[in-house]
N, C-alpha and C positions, 0 to 999 in steps of 0.2 A: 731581481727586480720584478720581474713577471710573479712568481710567486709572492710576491707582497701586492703585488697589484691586484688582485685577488680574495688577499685577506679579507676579512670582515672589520669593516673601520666603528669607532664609536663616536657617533653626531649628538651626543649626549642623550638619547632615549633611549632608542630602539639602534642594531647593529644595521648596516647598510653595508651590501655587497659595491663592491668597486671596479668599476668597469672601466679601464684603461688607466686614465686622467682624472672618470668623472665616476663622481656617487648617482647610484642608481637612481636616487631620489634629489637628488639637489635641488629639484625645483619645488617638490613633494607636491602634497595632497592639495594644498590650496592654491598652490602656483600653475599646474597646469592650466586647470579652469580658468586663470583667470588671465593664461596667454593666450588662450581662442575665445573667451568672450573681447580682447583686443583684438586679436585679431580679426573676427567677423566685422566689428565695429569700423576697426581701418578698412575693410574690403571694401564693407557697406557704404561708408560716406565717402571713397577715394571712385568708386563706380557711378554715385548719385552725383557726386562733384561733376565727373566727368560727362554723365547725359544731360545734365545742366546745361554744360558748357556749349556740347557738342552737337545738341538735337535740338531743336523748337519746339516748343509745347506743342502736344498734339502729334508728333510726327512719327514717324514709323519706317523703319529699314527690314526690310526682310532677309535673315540669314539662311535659314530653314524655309523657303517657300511652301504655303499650305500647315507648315507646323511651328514654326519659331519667327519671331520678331523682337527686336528691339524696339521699345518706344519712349516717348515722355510723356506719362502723363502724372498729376498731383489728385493725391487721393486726401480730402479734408476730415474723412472718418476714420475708421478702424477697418477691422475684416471684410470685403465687399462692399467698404463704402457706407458701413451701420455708422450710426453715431456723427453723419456728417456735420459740422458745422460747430461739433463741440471737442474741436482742436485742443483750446486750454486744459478742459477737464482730462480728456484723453491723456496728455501729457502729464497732469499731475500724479491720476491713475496708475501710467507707466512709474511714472518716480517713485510713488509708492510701494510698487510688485517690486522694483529694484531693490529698495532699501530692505522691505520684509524677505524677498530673497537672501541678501547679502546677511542679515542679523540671524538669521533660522540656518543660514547656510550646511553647515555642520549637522543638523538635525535632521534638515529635508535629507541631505546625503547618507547619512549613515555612514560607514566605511566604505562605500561604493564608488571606486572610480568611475564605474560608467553615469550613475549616476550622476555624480560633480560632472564630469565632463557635458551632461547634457545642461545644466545650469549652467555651465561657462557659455555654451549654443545662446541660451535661455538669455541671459545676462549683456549679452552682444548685441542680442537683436533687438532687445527692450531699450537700451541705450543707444542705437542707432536710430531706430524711429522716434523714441521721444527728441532727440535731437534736434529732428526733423523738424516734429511738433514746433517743438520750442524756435527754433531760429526760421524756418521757412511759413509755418505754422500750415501745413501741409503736409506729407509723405509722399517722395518719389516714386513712382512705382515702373519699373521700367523693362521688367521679363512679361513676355507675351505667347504663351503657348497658346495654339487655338488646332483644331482639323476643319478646315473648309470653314466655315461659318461660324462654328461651336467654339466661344471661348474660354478659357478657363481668367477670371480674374487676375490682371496683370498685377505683379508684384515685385520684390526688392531681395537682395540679399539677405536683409535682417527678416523680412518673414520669411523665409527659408528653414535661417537660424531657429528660428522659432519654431515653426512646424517642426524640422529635425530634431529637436532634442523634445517636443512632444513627445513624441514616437518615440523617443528612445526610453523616458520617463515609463510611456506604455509601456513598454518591452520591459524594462526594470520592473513594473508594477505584476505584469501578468505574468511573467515568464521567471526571469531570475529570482526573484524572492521566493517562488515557488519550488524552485529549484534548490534554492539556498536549505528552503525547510523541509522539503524530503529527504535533503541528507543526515 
C-alpha cells in the first residue's frame, strides 16, 4: 500500500506525485491563490467587523505602549487619505484592477507560484476594501503603529495584503526572473 501511495497517479495532464491520501497538487496552480485572497478577505472583514462593533470611532487602546495601538478610525480615500471623498470612484477603480487581475491572471503569473500567490495577497485585499467602499463607503483602518509622536498611517489587514504581495511582486520582478535567466 505504501508503495502505491507513492506512485505517480495520472490527473489527466501532467503525472502528480501522492503524498499519503492526498495529490500533491489537488488544489493546483489556481486554487491556492485563490484560498488566501479568501482568506485575507475573511480575516479582513471578520477584524473590521469586530472594531466596528467593539471600539467607538475615534478610539484607541493601547497594546504596545509608545509603539502599537488599536484604533477606529474610517478612512474615505485611498493610501493616506488621497483621493478622499471619492469613495465610489475608488471602489469602482478596485473592481476593475480585480476583474483585469482575475482575466490576465495566468499571464501576470507566468508559472510562478510565488507570483500567483502574491496575486491571491493582491486579490484579498482589493476585495476587502472595495467592500468597504461599497457597503460602508469608507475603509476601516484600525493598526496603529507610531514611536512617541511619529506615526505611521493607520491601516487594515487588506493593506497589509496588498503591500505584501507588492513586495513580493518586487522580489519576483528583480530577483527571481533574474535568477530564472542566468540559469
Amino acid at each position: 500500500m505504501a508503495e502505491q501511495d507513492n506512485k505517480q497517479i495520472d490527473s489527466g495532464k501532467t503525472p502528480v506525485k501522492r503524498i499519503g491520501i492526498w495529490r500533491a497538487n489537488a488544489i493546483g496552480f489556481w486554487g491556492w491563490p485563490s484560498l488566501v485572497a479568501l482568506l485575507v478577505f475573511a480575516l479582513d472583514q471578520i477584524s473590521k467587523i469586530a472594531v466596528d462593533k467593539f471600539f467607538e470611532m475615534g478610539s484607541s487602546r493601547p497594546i504596545i505602549p509608545g509603539l502599537f495601538e488599536l484604533v477606529h478610525y474610517r478612512n474615505t480615500g485611498c493610501a493616506w487619505g488621497m483621493f478622499a471623498e471619492h469613495t465610489w470612484i475608488l471602489a469602482l477603480f478596485s473592481l476593475a484592477v480585480f476583474i483585469g487581475i482575475a482575466l490576465s491572471f495566468k499571464k501576470l503569473c507566468g508559472n510562478s507560484k510565488f507570483a500567483a500567490m502574491a496575486m491571491g495577497l493582491l486579490q484579498g485585499g482589493i476585495v476587502g476594501n472595495m467592500l468597504d467602499r461599497g457597503l460602508r463607503s469608507s475603509v476601516i483602518d484600525f493598526l496603529d503603529f507610531h514611536i512617541g509622536t511619529h506615526h505611521w498611517p493607520a491601516f487594515n489587514i487588506a493593506d497589509s495584503a496588498i503591500c505584501i504581495a507588492v513586495g513580493m511582486l518586487l522580489i519576483q520582478s528583480f530577483f527571481l526572473e533574474k535568477r530564472k535567466q542566468d540559469k
